[in-house]
C-alpha positions in Angstrom: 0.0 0.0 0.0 1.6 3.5 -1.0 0.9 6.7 0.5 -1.6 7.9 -1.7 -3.4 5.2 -0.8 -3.6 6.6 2.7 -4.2 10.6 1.8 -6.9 12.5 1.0 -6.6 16.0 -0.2 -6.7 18.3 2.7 -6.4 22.0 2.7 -3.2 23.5 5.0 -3.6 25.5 6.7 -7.1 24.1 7.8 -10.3 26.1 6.8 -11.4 27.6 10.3 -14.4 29.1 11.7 -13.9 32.9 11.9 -15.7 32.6 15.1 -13.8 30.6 18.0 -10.7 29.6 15.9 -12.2 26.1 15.7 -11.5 24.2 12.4 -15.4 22.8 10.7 -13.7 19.4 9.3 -11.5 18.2 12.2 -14.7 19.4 15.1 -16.9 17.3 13.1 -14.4 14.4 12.1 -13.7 14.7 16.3 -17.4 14.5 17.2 -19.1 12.2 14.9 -15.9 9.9 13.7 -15.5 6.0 13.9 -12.5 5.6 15.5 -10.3 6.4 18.2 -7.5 9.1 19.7 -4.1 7.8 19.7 -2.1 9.5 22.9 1.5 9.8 21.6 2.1 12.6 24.1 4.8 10.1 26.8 6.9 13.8 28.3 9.8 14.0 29.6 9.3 11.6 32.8 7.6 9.6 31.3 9.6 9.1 28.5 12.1 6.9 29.7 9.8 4.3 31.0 8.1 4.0 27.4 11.6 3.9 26.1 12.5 0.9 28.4 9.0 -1.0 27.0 10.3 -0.5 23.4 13.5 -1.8 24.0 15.6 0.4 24.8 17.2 0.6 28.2 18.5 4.1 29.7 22.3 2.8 29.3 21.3 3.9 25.6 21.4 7.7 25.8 23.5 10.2 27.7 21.4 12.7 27.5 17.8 14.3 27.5 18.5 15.7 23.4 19.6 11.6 22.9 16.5 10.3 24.9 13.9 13.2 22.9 16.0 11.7 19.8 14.8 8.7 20.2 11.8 8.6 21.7 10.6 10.8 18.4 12.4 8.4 16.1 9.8 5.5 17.8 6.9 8.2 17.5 7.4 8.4 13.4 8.0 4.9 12.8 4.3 4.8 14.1 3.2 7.9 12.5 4.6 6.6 9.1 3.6 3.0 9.3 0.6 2.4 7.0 -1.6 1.1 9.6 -1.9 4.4 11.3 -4.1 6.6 9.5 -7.2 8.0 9.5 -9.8 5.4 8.5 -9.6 4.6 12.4 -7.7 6.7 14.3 -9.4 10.3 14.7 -6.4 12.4 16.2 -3.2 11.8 18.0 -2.1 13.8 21.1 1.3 15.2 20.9 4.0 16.3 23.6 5.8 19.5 23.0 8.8 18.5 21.6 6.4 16.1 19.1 4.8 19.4 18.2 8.0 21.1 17.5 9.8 18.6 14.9 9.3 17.1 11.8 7.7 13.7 10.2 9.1 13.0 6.7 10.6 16.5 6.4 6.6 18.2 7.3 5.7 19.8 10.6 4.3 17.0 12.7 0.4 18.6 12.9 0.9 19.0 9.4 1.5 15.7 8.7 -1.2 14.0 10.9 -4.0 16.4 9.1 -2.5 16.1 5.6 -1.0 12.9 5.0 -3.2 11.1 7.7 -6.0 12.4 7.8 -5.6 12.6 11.8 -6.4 15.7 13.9 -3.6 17.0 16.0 -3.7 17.6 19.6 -1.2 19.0 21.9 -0.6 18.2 25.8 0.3 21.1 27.6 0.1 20.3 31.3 3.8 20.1 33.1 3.1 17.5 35.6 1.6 16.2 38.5 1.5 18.4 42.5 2.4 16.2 45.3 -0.9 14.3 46.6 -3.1 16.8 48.7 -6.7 15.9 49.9 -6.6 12.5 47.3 -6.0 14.0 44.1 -2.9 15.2 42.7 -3.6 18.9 40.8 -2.2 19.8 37.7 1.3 21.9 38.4 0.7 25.6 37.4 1.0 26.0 33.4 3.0 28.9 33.6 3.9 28.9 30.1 0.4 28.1 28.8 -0.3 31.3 26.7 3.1 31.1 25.0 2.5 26.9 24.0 -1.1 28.4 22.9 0.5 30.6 20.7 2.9 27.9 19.1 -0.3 26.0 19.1 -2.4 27.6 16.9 1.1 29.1 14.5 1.0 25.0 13.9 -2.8 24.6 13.3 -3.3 21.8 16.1 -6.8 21.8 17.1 -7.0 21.0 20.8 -5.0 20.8 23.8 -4.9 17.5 26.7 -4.3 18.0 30.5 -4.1 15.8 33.0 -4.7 15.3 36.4 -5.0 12.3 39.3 -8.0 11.3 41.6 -6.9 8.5 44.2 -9.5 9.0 46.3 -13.2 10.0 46.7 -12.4 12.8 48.1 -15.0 15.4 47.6 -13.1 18.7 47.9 -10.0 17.5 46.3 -12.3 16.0 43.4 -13.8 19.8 43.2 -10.3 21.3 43.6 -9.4 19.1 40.4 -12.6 19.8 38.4 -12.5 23.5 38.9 -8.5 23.9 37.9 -9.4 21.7 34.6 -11.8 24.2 33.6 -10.4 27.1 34.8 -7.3 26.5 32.3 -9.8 24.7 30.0 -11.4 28.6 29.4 -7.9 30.1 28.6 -7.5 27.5 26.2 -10.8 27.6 24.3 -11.0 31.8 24.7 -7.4 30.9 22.3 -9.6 29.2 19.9 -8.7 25.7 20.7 -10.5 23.0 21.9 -9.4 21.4 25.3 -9.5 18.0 26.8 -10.4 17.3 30.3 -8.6 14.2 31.7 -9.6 14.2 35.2 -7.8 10.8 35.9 -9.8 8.6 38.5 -7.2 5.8 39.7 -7.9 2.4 38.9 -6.4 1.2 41.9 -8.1 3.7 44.3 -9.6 1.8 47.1 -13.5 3.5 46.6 -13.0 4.0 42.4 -16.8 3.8 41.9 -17.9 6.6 44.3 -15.1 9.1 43.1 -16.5 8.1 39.9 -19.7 9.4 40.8 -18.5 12.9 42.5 -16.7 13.4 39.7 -19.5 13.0 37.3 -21.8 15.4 39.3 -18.6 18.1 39.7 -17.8 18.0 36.1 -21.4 18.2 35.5 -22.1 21.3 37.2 -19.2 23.0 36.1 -20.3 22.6 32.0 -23.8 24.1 32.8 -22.0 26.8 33.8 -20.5 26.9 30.3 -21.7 29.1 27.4 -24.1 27.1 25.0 -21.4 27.7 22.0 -18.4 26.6 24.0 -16.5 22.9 23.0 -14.6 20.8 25.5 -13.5 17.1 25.5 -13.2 14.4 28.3 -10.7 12.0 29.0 -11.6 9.9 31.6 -10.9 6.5 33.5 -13.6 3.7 32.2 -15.6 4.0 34.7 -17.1 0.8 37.3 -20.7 1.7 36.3 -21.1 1.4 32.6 -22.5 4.3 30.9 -21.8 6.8 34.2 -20.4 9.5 31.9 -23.7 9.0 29.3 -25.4 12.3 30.0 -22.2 14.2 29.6 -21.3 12.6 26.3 -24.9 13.6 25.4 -24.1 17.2 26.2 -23.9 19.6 22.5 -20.4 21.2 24.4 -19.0 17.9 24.9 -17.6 16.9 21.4 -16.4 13.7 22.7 -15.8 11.7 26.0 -13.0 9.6 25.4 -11.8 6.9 27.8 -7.7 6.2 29.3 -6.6 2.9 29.9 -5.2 3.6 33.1 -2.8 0.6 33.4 -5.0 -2.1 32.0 -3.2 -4.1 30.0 -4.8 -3.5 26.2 -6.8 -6.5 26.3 -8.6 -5.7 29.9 -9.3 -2.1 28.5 -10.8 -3.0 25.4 -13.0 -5.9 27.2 -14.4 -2.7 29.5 -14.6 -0.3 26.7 -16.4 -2.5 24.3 -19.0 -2.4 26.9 -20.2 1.2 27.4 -21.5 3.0 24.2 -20.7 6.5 25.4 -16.6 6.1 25.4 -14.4 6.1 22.8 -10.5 4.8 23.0 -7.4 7.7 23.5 -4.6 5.0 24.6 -1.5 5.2 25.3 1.1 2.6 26.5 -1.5 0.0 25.5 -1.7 1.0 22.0 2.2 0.8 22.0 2.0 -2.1 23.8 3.8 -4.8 21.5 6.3 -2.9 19.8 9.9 -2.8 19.8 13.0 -1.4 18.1 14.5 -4.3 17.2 11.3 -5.7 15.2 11.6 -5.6 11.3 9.6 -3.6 9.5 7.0 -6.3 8.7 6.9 -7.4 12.0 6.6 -3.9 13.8 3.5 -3.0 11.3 1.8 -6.2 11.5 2.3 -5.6 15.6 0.6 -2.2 15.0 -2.1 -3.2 12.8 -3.1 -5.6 15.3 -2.8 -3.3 18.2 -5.2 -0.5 16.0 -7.7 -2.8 14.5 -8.4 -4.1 18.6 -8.8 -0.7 19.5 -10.7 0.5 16.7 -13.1 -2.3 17.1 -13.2 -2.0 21.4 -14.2 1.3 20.3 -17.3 1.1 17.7 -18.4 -2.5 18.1 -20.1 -2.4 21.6 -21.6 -4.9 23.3 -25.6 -4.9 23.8 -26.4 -3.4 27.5 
């Protein structure tokens, strides 16, 4: 298969709305798709860790420019690879540095939208606070209007910030809601569109009930939002299938998309398959699989496998 089997012909810059900054083909592609998000957006402590899971150890860099070297050299064999494209994968979320450099000689949101068909989407938190009343805040994004700027110079459509909920804790789960949106209207007033990802641990001791008070926080925090404003979710798959229904229902919710949180792929896609409302935005178990030492055939047969699982975990859902 070539790559023009692959493209379609895409304007660049993307056609936007003169109102909000928001671009018409990649909002609806985003909201009525078949598919799922790819999260390709491992930063700079993380990195090392999904380094180590494709093979390479940390006695095979010196040096943070070696490990971002590499760790975007893994990134475009993905990007690249035949089996990631748009048919099922709806937009990839990008670090920084992802942002910042080139695929095939192209701008990386360039590529994705062009030559993928894939919407681009940036992650612009800086990290986890230390633990405080059961949740672990976002640290300040103190650089936040400059990254917008960047942002939008690179046409990405949407931003992805992320915090942590260990335990039902009922002011820290408010404490996380309200800094998600608070940012979330700095980011959207820039004409972008933001993801939530209010993470709810999957090994916290009372899951289901910070499940729930996080449902009714988040809830009472988008009737508070202007009728014309567009957010995302990104959110644990919750205990109690179809909890997060009424928000994915919601006109400003364009999507609710769903973590996998440390399930291995198979255990996530079992749980997704079985609430209607979620769609897929994985992470280490989309890259699950794949190493640097695998041949060509073998690393896009590993991939193809990996996507089609997802894809499928994502739009074929089992009857209530």
């Amino acid at each position: 298969m070539g790559a023009s089997d692959l493209t379609v012909p895409l304007a660049w810059p993307p056609r936007r709305w003169q109102c909000g900054g928001v671009d018409t083909a990649q909002s609806e592609k985003v909201r009525t798709g078949l598919g799922f998000f790819a999260a390709l957006d491992q930063s700079g402590g993380s990195t090392p860790k999904a380094l180590a899971e494709y093979g390479i150890p940390k006695d095979a860099y010196s040096t943070e420019d070696e490990m971002f070297d590499l760790v975007h050299a893994m990134r475009t064999r993905v990007l690249t690879n035949p089996a990631f494209d748009g048919k099922r994968v709806l937009a990839a979320i990008l670090f920084e540095q992802t942002m910042d450099r080139t695929v095939e000689g192209v701008p990386t949101a360039e590529y994705l939208w062009s030559a993928k068909n894939v919407v681009p989407i940036l992650k612009v938190d800086k990290g986890l606070a230390a633990e405080q009343d059961g949740v672990q805040l976002m640290k300040p994004i103190d650089t936040l209007d400059e990254l917008l700027e960047r942002a939008n110079k690179n046409h990405v459509f949407g931003t992805k910030m992320r915090s942590v909920i260990n335990d039902a804790s009922e002011a820290g789960i408010e404490a996380i809601v309200y800094q998600q949106f608070d940012y979330a209207a700095r980011i959207r007033a820039a004409g972008l569109v933001p993801i939530l990802e209010p993470e709810v641990s999957i090994s916290s001791l009372h899951k289901e009930y910070a499940e729930t008070l996080l449902r009714d926080a988040i809830t009472r925090h988008l009737e508070g939002l202007p009728a014309e404003a567009r957010i995302m979710l990104k959110l644990t798959i919750p205990t109690e299938v179809g909890l997060y229904g009424e928000l994915a229902a919601d006109p400003r919710v364009l999507r609710v998309v769903a973590l996998s949180g440390g399930y291995s792929r198979d255990e996530a896609c079992e749980l997704l398959k079985r609430d209607s409302s979620l769609i897929a935005s994985f992470s280490r178990a989309l890259l699950q699989g794949l190493t640097a030492e695998q041949s060509d055939e073998e690393f896009g047969a590993t991939l193809e496998s990996s996507i089609e699982e997802i894809y499928r975990a994502s739009v074929d859902k089992q009857p209530a």
